[in-house]
N, C-alpha and C positions, 0 to 999 in steps of 0.2 A: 504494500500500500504506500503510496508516492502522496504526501500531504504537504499543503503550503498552510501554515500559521496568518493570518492575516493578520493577527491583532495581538499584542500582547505589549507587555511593559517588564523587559526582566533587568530591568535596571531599580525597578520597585523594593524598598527596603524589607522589603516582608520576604523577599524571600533568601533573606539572610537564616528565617525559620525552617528552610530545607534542608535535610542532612546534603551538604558540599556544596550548597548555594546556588546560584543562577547557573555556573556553569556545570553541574553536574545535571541539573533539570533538562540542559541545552542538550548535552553528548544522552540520556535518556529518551530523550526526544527524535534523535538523530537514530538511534537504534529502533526505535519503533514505526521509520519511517518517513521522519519531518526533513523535506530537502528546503524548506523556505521558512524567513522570520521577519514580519517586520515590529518592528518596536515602537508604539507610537509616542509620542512624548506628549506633556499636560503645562508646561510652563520652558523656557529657553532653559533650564538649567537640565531638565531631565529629558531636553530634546536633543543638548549635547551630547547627555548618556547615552542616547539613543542612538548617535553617530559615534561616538567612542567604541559600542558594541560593537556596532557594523564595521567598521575598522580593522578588529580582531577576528572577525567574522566571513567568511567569503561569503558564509549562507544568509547571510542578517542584512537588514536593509532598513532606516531612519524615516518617521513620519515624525516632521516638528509642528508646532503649532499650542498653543492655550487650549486647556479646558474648562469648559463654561466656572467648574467648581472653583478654578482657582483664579479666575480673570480678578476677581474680587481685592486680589492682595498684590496686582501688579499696574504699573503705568502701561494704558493702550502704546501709547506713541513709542515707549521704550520697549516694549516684549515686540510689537510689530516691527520694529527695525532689525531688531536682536531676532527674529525670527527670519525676515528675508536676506538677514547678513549670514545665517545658515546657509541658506540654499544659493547666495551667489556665491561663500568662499567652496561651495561642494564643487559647484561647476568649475570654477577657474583652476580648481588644482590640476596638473600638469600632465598627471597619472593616475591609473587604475579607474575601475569602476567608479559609476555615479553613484554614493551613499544615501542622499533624499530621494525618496519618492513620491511621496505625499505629503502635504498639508493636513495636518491633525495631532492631535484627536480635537477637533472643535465640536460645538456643537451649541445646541441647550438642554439645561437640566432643571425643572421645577420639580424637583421631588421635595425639597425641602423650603417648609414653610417662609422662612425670613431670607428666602432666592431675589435678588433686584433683579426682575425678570429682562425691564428695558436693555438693563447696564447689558444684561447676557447680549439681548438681540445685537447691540451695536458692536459688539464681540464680534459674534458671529457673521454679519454682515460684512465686516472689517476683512476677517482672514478667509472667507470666499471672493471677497474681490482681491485680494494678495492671491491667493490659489490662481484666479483669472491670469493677475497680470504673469506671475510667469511660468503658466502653460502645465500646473501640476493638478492631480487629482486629489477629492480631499477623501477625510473619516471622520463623519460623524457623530458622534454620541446626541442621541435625543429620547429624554428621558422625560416622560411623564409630558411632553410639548411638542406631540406631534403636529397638531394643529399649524403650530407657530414656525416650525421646521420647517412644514411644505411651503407653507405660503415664503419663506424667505430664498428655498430653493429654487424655486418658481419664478423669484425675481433676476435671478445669476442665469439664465438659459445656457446651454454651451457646457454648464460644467458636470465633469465627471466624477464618480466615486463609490464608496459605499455609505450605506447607513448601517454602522455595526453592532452588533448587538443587538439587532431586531426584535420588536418587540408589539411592534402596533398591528392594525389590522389590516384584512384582506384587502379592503379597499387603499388605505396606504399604501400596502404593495405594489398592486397594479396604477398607483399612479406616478409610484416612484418609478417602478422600471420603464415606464413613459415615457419620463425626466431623463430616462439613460442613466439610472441608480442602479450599481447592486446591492444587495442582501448579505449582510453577514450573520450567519447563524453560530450560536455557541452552545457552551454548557448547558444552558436553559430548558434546549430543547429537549435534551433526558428529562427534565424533570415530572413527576406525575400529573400536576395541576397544569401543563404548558397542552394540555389539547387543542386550543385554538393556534398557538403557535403553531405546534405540530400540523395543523391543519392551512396553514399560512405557508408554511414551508413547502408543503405537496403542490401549490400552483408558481411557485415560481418559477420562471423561464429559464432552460439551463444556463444560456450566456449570463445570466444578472444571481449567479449562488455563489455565493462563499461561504466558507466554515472559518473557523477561528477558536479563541480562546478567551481572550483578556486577561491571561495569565498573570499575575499569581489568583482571580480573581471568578469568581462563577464557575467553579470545578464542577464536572458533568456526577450523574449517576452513575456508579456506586460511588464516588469520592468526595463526594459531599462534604466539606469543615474541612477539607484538605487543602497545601497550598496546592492551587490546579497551573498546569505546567502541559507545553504542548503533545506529550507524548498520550498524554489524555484523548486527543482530538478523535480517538479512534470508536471512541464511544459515542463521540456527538456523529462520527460519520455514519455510524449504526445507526442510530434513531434517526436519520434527515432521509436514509438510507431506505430503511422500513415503511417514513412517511411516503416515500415516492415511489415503491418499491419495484426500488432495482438493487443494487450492490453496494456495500461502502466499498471496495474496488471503484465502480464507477462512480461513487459520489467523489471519493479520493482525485482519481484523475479529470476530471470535469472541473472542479473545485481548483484545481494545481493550475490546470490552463488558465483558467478565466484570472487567475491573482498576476501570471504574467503579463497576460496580456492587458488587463488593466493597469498596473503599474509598468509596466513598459518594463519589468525584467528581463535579462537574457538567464536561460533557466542555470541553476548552479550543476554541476557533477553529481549525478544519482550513485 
């Protein structure tokens, strides 16, 4: 089974809680299959991490950008500069592969009560039109504000990405992959109470699925309280697998293309 990770953070301090830390989760991963990673970052400092990874990494690949959670403790003008001074020093180095891929993790999040909704939008608005200007795909997080999501995507026409972590409805769905959105499915999808998910997942269109993780973070069934780490993926390929039923084989390799050819990868060494 041939797996791309689309989503994860193993630069996250939690998983200092793994027996041999992020890199033993990585080479566990790699054994079960995972030839792709990308890291997304939540603020410039762990968007770094997230190119320092990729660095050591031939299989790893950097998504910078603010997350709606923590826009709140940073200057717009100074993260959004410190964010596109990411993605032009990736370009101008001399050698090797391009390390940025995406703009992300952005998004919005109303889960919690005392959230400045506005301050998020103009976030959000902000670093889709940065994605625009230089020609990158983003990753979403939208939690609890879908509503608010679509209609802000709706105004960027042209751009490309996912919405990770999926979690809204059928009709969502099919408007996003309208939009030219893919779907990132994770953990969740195991879970017992995700039937509607699980029933979201059976129509979407193979070009617009991805799988993923959000590792350390949303570990699938049976790993539940555990830190989740991508070698996991193989359970969520199972259940997206069963919802559509065909194979995690063919979910795995469907899933592997589409994370290429959306982020414009050239595929690593299987």
């Amino acid at each position: 089974m041939l797996l791309f990770d689309t989503h994860a953070h193993y630069w996250d301090e939690r998983f200092a809680e793994y027996e041999g830390g992020a890199k033993a989760a990585v080479a566990e991963a790699r054994a079960a299959g995972v030839r792709g990673f990308i890291n997304a970052g939540s603020t410039p400092e762990s968007s770094r991490l997230s190119i320092e990874l990729a660095l050591e990494n031939d299989d790893m690949y950097a998504a910078v950008g603010v997350h709606p959670s923590d826009s709140a403790e940073l200057d717009e003008g100074e993260a959004l500069s410190a964010t596109e001074e990411l993605v032009i020093d990736d370009r101008e180095r001399k050698s090797g592969r391009k390390l940025i891929v995406a703009i992300g993790e952005i998004g919005l999040d109303y889960h919690w009560p005392d959230t400045d909704r506005d301050a998020q939008r103009v976030w959000f608005d902000a670093q889709l039109d940065l994605a625009a200007r230089l020609g990158l795909p983003v990753i979403i997080h939208d939690r609890d504000a879908h509503g608010d999501c679509l209609d802000i995507v709706r105004a960027h026409p042209g751009l490309r990405g996912v919405f990770h972590a999926f979690s809204g409805s059928a009709e969502t769905a099919r408007e996003l992959v309208r939009l030219g959105f893919h779907l990132g499915f994770g953990g969740t999808v195991t879970y017992r109470n995700a039937t509607k998910l699980r029933e979201v997942v059976a129509t979407v269109p193979d070009e617009y699925l991805l799988i993923e993780t959000d590792a350390p973070y949303l570990p699938p069934v049976p790993h539940r309280g555990e830190i989740n780490r991508s070698a996991l993926m193989t359970y969520t390929a199972e259940a997206i697998a069963a919802a559509r039923g065909v194979t995690p084989d063919a979910i795995a390799e469907l899933t592997y293309k589409n994370a290429l050819e959306l982020f414009n990868i050239q595929p690593a060494n299987a």
